[in-house]
C-alpha positions in Angstrom: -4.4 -33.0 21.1 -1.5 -31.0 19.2 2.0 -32.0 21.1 4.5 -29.2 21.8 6.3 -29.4 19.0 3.0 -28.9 16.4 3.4 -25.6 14.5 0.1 -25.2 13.7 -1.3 -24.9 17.9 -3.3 -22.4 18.1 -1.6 -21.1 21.5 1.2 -20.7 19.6 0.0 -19.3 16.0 0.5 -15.4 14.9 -0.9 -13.6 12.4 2.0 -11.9 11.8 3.6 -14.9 10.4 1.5 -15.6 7.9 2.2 -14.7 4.1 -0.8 -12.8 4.1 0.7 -10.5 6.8 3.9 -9.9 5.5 2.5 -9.6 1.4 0.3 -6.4 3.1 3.1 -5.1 5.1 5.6 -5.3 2.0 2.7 -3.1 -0.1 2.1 -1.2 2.5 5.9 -0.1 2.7 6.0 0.1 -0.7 2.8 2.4 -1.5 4.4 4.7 1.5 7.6 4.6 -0.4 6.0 6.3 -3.6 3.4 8.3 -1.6 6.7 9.8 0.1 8.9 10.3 -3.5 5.8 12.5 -4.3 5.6 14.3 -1.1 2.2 13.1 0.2 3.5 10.5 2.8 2.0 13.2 5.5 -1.2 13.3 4.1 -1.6 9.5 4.7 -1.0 9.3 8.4 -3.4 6.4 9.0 -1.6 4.2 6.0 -1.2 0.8 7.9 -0.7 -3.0 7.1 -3.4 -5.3 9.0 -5.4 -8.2 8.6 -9.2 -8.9 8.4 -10.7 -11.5 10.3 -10.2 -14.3 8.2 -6.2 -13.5 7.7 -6.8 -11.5 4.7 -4.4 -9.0 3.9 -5.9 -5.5 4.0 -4.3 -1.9 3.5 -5.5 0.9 5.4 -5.1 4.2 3.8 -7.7 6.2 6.3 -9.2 9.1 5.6 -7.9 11.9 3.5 -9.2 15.5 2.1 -10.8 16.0 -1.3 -7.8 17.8 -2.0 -5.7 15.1 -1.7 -7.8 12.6 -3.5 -7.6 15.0 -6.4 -3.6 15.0 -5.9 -3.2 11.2 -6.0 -6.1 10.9 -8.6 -3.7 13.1 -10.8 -0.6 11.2 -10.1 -2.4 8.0 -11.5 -3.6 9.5 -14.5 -0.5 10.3 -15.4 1.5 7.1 -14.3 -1.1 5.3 -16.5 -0.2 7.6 -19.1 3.2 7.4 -18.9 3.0 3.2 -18.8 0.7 3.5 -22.1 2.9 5.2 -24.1 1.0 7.9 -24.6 2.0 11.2 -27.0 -0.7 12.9 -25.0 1.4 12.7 -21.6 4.8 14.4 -23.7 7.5 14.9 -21.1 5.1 14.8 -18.4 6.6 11.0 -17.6 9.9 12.7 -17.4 9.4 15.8 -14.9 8.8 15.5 -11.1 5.8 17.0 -9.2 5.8 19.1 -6.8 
């Protein structure tokens, strides 16, 4: 029988204090924070942290229209441009979007 002091009692254990939790919270925050630098952070209004049921680490990005899976789909083309290296993506790396 676990005594009171025994951190791992299951009474007592939280899935939000697990690394798993906090490593999907901090990506979670951190996806929001680029999806908002580009102006789409309203267009993700289900984006959440959570775990499954074995304490995996999940994000939930929800459901969104074509329009913006064309608009994100676009921003990673050209961020994977722009890490490459690429001639092809010119200033593109350099200029904002609206």
């Amino acid at each position: 029988m676990p005594s009171e002091e025994d951190p791992e009692d299951a009474a007592r254990w939280s899935p939000l204090e697990t690394d798993e939790w906090y490593a999907a919270r901090n990506a979670t925050t951190a996806l929001r924070d680029v999806l908002t630098a580009a102006g789409m952070a309203r267009e993700f209004p289900y984006l959440r942290a959570d775990l499954n049921a074995f304490g995996h680490g999940l994000i939930e990005l929800g459901r969104v229209s074509p329009e913006t899976a064309e608009r994100l789909a676009e921003l990673l083309r050209r961020a994977l441009l722009c890490s490459r290296g690429s001639e092809e993506a010119g200033d593109s790396c350099n200029r904002k979007t609206d």
